[in-house]
C-alpha positions, 0 to 999 in steps of 0.5 A: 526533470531532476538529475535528482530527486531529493524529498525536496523535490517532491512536491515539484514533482508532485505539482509537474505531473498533477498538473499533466493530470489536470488535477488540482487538489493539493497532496500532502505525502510523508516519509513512514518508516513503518512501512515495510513491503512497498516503496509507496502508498496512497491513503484514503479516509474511510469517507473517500477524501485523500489522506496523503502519500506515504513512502518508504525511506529505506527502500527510498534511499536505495533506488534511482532517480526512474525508480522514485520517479515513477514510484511518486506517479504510481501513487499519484495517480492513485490520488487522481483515481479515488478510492477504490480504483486500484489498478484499474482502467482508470488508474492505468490511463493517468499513468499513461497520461503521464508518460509510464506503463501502467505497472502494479508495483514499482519496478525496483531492484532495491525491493527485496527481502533483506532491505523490506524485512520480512512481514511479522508473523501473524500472532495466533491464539489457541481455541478449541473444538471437540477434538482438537485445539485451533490456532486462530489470527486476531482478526478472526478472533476479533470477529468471533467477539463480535458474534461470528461463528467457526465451527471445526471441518473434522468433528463440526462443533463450535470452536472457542 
């Protein structure tokens, strides 16, 4: 292993521990500089075939060698699983089998609130009932355009 892990290194790295997985299919990552509330991802299409690995490189540039290290198997290791795995048992043996404790998050100092940002609020739209006005998220307005109802918990009629 690396005293240090530069992006440079993290295809080698990529290629040491698939291969401890015995898992041979090639992964393609990226840096993303959208991401704010993780230090990696792993992306699949919505067919199930890999899409790749993303990591944040503010959070990237902030932590150590074990901290990236084991950030880069965590992700991997969801590569190996599939989709829909998560943090599941079989997720949680590949990190065995790569020599760390299965965690659901990267155990790292530089995830905080002033180097991740905070999430952006959620932008909310006014509707109404009979009594009262409602403020409702995009993705439930997104469903009421498509036919979802939502009636009010006080006076029961259809909010719109």
């Amino acid at each position: 292993m690396a005293e240090y892990i530069t992006p440079e290194e993290i295809d080698r790295v990529l290629s040491e521990y698939a291969e401890r997985l015995a898992w041979f299919d090639h992964v393609t990552w990226r840096f993303n500089p959208r991401m704010r509330t993780a230090m990696g991802k792993c992306k699949f299409e919505r067919t199930g075939k890999l899409q790749g690995l993303e990591f944040n490189p503010n959070v990237w540039e902030s932590t150590n060698d074990k901290e990236r290290l084991e950030c880069i198997v965590h992700e991997l290791c969801h590569a190996a699983a599939g989709p829909g795995v998560g943090h599941g048992r079989k997720w949680k043996d590949l990190m065995r089998m790569c020599g760390f404790e299965p965690h659901r998050t990267v155990q790292c100092a530089a995830l905080n609130a002033e180097l991740l940002g905070r999430r952006r609020p959620q932008r909310r739209h006014e509707y109404r009932c009979g009594c009262r006005a409602h403020l409702i998220s995009t993705r439930r307005q997104n469903l009421m355009a498509k036919g979802h109802r939502y009636a009010c918990r006080r006076c029961g009629k259809e909010i719109k």
